[in-house]
VEXDREN-2710 file (C-alpha; in Angstrom, 1 decimal):
% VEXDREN-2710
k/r/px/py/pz
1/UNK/-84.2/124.4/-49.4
2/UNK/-86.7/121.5/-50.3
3/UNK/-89.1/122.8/-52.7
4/UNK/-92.6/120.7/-51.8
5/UNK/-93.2/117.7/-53.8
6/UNK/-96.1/119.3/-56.7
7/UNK/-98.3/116.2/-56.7
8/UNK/-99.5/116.8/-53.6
9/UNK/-97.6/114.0/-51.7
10/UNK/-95.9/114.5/-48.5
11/UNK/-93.0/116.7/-48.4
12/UNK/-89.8/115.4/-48.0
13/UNK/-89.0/116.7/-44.7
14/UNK/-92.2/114.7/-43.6
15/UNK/-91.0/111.6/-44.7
16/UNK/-87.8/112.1/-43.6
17/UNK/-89.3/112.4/-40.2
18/UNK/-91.4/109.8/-40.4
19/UNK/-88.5/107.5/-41.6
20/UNK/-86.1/108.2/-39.0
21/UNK/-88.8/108.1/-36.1
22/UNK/-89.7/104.6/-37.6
23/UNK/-85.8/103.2/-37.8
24/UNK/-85.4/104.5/-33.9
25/UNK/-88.6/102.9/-32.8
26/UNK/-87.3/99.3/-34.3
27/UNK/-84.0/99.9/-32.9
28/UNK/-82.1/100.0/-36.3
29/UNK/-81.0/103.4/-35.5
30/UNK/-79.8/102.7/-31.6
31/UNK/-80.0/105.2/-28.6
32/UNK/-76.6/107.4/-28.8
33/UNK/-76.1/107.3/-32.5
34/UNK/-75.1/110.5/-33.6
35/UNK/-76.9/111.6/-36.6
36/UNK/-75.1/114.8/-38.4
37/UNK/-77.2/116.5/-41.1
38/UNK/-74.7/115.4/-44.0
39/UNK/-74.4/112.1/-43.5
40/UNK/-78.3/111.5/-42.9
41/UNK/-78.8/113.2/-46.0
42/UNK/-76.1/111.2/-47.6
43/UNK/-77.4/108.0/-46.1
44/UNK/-81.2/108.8/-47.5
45/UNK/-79.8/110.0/-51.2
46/UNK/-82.2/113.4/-50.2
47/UNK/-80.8/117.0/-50.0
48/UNK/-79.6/118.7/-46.6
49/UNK/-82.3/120.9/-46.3
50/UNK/-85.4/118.6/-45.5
51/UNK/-83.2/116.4/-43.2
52/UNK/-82.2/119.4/-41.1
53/UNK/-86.0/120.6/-41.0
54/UNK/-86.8/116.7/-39.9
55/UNK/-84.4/116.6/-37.2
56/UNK/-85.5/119.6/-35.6
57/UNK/-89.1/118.6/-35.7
58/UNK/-87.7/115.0/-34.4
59/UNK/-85.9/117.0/-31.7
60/UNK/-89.2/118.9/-30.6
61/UNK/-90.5/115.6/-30.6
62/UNK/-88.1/114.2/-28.0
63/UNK/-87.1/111.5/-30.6
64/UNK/-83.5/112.7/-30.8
65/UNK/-81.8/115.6/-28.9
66/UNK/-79.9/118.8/-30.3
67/UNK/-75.4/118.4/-29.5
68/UNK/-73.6/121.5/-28.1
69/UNK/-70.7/120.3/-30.2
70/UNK/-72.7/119.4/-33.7
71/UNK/-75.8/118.1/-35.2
72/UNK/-78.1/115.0/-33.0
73/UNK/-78.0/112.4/-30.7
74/UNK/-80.6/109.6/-30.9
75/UNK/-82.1/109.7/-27.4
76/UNK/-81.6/111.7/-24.6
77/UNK/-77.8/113.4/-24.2
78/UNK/-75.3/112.0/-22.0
79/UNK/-73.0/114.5/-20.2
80/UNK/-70.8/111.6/-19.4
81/UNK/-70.4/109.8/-22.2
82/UNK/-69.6/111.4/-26.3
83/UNK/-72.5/110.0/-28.9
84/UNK/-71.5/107.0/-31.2
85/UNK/-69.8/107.9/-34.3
86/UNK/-71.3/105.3/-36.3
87/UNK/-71.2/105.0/-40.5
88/UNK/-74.6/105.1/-41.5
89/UNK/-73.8/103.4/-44.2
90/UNK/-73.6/100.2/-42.1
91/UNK/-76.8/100.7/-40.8
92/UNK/-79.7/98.2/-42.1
93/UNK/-82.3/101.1/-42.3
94/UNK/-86.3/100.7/-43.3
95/UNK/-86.1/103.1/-46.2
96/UNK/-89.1/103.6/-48.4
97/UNK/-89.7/103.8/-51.8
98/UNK/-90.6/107.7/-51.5
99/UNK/-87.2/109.0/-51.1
100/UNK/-86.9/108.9/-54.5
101/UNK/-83.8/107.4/-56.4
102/UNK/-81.2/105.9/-53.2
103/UNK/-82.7/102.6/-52.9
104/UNK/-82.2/102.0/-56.9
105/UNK/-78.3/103.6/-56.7
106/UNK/-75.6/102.2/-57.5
107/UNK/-73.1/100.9/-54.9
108/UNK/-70.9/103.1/-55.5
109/UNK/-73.0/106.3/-55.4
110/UNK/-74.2/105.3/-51.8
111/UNK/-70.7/106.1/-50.5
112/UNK/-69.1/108.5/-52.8
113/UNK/-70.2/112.1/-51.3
114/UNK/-68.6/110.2/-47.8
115/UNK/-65.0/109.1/-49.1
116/UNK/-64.8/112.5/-51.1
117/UNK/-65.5/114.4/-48.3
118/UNK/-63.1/112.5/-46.0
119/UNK/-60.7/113.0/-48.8
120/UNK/-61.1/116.8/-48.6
121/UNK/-60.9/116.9/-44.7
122/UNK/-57.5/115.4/-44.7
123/UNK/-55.3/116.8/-48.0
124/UNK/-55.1/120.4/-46.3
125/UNK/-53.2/118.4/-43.3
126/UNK/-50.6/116.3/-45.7
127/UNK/-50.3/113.8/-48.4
128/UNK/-52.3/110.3/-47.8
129/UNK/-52.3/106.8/-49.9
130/UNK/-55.7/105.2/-49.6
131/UNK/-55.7/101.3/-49.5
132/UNK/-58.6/100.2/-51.5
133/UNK/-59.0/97.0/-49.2
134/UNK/-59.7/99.1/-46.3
135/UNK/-62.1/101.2/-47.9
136/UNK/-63.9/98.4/-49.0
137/UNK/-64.1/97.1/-45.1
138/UNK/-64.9/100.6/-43.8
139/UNK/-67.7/100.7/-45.8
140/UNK/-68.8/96.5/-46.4
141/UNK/-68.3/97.0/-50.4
142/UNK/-66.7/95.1/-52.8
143/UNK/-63.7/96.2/-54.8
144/UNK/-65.2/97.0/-57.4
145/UNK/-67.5/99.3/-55.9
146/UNK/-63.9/100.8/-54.3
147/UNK/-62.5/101.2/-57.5
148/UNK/-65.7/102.8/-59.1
149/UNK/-65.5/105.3/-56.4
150/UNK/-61.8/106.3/-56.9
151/UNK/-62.0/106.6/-60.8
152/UNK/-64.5/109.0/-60.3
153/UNK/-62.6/110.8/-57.6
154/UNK/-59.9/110.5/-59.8
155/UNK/-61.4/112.0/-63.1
156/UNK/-62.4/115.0/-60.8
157/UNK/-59.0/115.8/-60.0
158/UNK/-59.5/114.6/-56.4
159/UNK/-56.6/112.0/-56.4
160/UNK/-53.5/110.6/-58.8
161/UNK/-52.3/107.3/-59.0
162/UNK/-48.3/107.4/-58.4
163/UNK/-45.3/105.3/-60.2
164/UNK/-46.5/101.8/-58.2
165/UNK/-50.3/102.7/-59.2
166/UNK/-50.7/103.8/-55.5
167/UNK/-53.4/106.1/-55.6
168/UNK/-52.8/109.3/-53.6
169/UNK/-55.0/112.2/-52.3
170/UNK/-53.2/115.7/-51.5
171/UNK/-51.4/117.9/-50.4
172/UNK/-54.0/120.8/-51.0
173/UNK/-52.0/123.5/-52.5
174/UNK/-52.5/127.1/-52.2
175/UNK/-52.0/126.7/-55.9
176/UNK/-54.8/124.5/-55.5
177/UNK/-57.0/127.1/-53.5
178/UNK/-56.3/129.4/-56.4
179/UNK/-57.1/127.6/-59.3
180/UNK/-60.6/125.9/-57.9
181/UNK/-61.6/129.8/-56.7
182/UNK/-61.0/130.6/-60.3
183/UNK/-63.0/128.3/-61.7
184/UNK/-65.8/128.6/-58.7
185/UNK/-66.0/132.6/-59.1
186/UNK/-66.9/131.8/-62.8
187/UNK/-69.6/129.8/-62.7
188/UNK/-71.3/130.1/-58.9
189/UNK/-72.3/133.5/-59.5
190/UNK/-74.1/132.7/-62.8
191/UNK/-75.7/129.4/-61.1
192/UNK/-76.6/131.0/-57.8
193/UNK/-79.1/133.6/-60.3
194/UNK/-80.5/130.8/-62.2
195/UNK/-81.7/129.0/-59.1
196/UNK/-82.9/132.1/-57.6
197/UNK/-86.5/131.9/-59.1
198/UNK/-87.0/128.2/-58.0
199/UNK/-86.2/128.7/-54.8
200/UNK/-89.3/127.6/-52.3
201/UNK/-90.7/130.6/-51.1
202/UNK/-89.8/131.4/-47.5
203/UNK/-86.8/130.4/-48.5
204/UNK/-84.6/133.6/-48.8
205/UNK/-86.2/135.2/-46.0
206/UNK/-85.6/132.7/-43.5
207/UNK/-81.5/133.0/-44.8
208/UNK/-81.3/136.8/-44.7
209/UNK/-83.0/136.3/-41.0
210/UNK/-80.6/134.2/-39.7
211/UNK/-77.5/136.1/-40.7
212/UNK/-79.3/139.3/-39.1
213/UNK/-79.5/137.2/-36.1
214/UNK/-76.2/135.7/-36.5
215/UNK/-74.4/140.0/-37.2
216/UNK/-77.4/141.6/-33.7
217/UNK/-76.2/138.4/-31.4
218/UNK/-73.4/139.8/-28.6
219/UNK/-72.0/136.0/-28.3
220/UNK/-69.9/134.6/-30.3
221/UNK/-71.0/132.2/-33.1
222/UNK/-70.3/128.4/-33.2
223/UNK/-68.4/126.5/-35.3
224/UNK/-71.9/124.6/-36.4
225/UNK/-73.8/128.0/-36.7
226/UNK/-70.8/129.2/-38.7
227/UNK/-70.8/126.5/-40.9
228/UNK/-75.1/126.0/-41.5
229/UNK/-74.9/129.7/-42.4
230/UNK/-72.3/128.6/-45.4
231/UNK/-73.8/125.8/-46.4
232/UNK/-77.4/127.8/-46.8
233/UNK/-76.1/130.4/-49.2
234/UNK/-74.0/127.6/-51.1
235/UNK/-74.8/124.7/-50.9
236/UNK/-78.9/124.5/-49.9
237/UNK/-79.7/127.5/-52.5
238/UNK/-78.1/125.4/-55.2
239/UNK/-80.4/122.3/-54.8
240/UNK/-83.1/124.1/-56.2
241/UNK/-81.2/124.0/-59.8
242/UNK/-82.5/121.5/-62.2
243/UNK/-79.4/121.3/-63.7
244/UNK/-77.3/118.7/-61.7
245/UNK/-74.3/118.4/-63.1
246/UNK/-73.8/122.9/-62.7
247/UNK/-74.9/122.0/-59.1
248/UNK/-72.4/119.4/-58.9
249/UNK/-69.6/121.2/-60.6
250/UNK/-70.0/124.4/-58.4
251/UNK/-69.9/122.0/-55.2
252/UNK/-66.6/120.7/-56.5
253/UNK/-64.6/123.7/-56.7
254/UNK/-66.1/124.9/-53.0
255/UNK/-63.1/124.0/-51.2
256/UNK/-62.9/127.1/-49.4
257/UNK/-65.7/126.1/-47.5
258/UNK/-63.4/122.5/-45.8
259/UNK/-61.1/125.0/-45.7
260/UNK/-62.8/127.4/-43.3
261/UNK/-64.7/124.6/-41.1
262/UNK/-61.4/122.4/-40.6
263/UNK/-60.0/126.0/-39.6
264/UNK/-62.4/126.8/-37.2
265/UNK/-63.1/123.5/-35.6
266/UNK/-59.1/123.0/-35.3
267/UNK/-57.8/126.6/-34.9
268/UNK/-60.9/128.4/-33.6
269/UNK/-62.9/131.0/-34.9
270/UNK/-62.0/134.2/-35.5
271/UNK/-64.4/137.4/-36.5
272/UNK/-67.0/136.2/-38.9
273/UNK/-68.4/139.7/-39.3
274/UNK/-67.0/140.2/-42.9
275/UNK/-68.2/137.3/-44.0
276/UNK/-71.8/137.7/-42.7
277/UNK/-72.1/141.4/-44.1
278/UNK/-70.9/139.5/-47.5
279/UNK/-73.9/137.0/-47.3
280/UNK/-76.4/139.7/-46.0
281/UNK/-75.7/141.9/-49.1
282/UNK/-75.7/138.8/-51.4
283/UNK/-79.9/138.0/-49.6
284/UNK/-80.6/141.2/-50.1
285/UNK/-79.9/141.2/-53.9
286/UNK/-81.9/137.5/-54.0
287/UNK/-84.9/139.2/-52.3
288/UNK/-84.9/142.0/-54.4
289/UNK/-85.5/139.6/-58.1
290/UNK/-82.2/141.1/-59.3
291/UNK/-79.9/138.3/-60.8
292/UNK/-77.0/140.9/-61.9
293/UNK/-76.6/142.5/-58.6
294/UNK/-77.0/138.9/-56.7
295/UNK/-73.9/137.4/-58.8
296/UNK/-71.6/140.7/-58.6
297/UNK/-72.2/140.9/-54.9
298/UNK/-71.6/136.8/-54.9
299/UNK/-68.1/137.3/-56.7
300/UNK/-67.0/140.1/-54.4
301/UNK/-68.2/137.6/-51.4
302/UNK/-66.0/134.5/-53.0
303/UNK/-63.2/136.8/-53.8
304/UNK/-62.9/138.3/-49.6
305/UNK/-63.5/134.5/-48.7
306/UNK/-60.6/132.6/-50.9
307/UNK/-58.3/135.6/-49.3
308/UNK/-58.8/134.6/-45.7
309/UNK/-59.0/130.4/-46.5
310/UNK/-55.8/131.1/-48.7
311/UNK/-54.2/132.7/-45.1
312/UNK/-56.4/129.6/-43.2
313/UNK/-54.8/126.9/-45.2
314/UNK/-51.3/127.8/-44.5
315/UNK/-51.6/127.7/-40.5
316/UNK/-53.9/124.5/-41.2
317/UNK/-50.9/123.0/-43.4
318/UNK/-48.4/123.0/-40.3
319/UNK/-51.1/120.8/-38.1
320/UNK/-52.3/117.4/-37.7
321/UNK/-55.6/116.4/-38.3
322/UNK/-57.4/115.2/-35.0
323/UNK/-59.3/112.5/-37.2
324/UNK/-58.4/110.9/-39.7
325/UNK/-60.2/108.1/-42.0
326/UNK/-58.7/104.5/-41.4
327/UNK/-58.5/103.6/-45.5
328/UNK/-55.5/106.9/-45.3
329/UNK/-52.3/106.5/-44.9
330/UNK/-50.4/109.3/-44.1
331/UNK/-47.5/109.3/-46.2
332/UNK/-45.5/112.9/-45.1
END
């Protein structure tokens, strides 16, 4: 969403561009990393929006090139060999002072959006212990960075310590499913209005295009256009709030939307159609100003979508997860 900076400095997505484009020229970002939308964002401490906008403008550039299978490759593509899944995290990057508030984070902050979401990835497959020693070489941080991280996790709900203090993530319930819908169809309705009137304009237009474009096209979706569609209507609109910790809380209860990618990208895709028509009519109360419409029509959307990840998670639940972190240890 990336609202343009209003003191007439560069806007994000520039710098972004510039940043990247710099780190590949000196070789700290090497030919064949992949670079996924999340986890530059995460890597930066900026929002998804601007990173996606700098990638495809580094991509027109020939500085990296667009995956079939998801998000970038630094360099040109290799048919014969898969991009290097590399932590970003490990990366010693050139990053100014412009991106704002990551190179003043704490430790802990710097990886906390990548163990929760590798948390949430695995739970619908099983129940895991995580070894705070191999966290702490996964990502090169100290224990106490570890241990920051999973207190937080833990006051979130995320994870329990058992009777030997092991601390354990999943297995995601449907009981789960049910009680974080509850709680999401409460308060994302109400938040998705508020941020309706900061939203940079362009904005909502651009989203209600793409689903058109997404409900005319005769081909099948992928899973990566699948999930950018989600993540525009509730994750991207959402960064526009000024209140962080609404933002933040809404995110938390969105599990329907792991739910759904580990579905598709394990399971395949089914018909999206419902769920586009959902999103279209949701736009098309956004572009019309009216809030009341926009969260009614938001509700009716989460309440169709916890229905088919509450059917999703129970085929997920008889699977095994293709990749799992190394700091989880499956435990049954």
């Amino acid at each position: 969403m990336a609202r343009a900076p209003s003191d007439g400095s560069k806007p994000y997505y520039q710098i972004v561009r510039e940043v990247l484009s710099a780190n590949v020229a000196n070789g700290n970002l090497p030919i064949g990393t992949r670079l996924l939308t999340t986890a530059v964002a995460d890597r930066l401490g900026v929002s998804r929006p601007p990173v996606k906008r700098a990638l495809e403008l580094l991509a027109a550039d020939g500085v990296v090139t667009a995956l079939s299978s998801q998000g970038y490759v630094v360099g040109a593509a290799s048919g014969e060999t898969s991009p290097e899944r590399t932590n970003l995290h490990r990366l010693q990057l050139d990053l100014p002072p412009e991106l704002g508030d990551n190179l003043g984070q704490a430790r802990w902050e710097r990886i906390f959006e990548a163990v929760e979401a590798e948390i949430l990835n695995s739970i619908p497959f099983g129940t895991f212990q995580i070894s705070e020693s191999l966290i702490g070489e996964h990502f090169d941080v100290s224990r106490t960075v570890v241990r920051d991280v999973l207190s937080r996790l833990d006051a979130r709900g995320l994870i329990v310590k058992d009777r030997t203090s092991h601390w354990i993530a999943g297995p995601l319930s449907a009981r789960m499913l049910d009680d974080a819908h509850e709680i999401r169809r409460l308060i994302e309705p109400g938040a998705l209005a508020s941020a309706m009137p900061l939203l940079a304009e362009g904005f909502l237009s651009d989203g209600r295009s793409t689903v058109a474009s997404a409900l005319s096209r005769s081909a099948a979706l992928s899973v990566e256009e699948v999930d950018a569609i989600e993540l525009e209507l509730h994750v991207d609109t959402l960064d526009a709030l000024r209140n962080r910790r609404l933002a933040g809380a809404v995110r938390l209860q969105q599990v329907s939307l792991v739910i759904n990618r580990l579905f598709a990208t394990y399971i395949g895709l089914h018909d999206e159609i419902e769920m586009l028509r959902e999103h279209a009519l949701v736009y098309d109360h956004m572009l019309l100003g009216d809030a009341d419409g926009t969260s009614a029509a938001m509700r009716h959307h989460l309440d169709a979508d916890h229905a088919r990840s509450r059917a999703r998670l129970k085929v997920l639940s008889v699977f095994d997860a293709a990749e799992i972190a190394p700091y989880l240890i499956r435990i049954h």
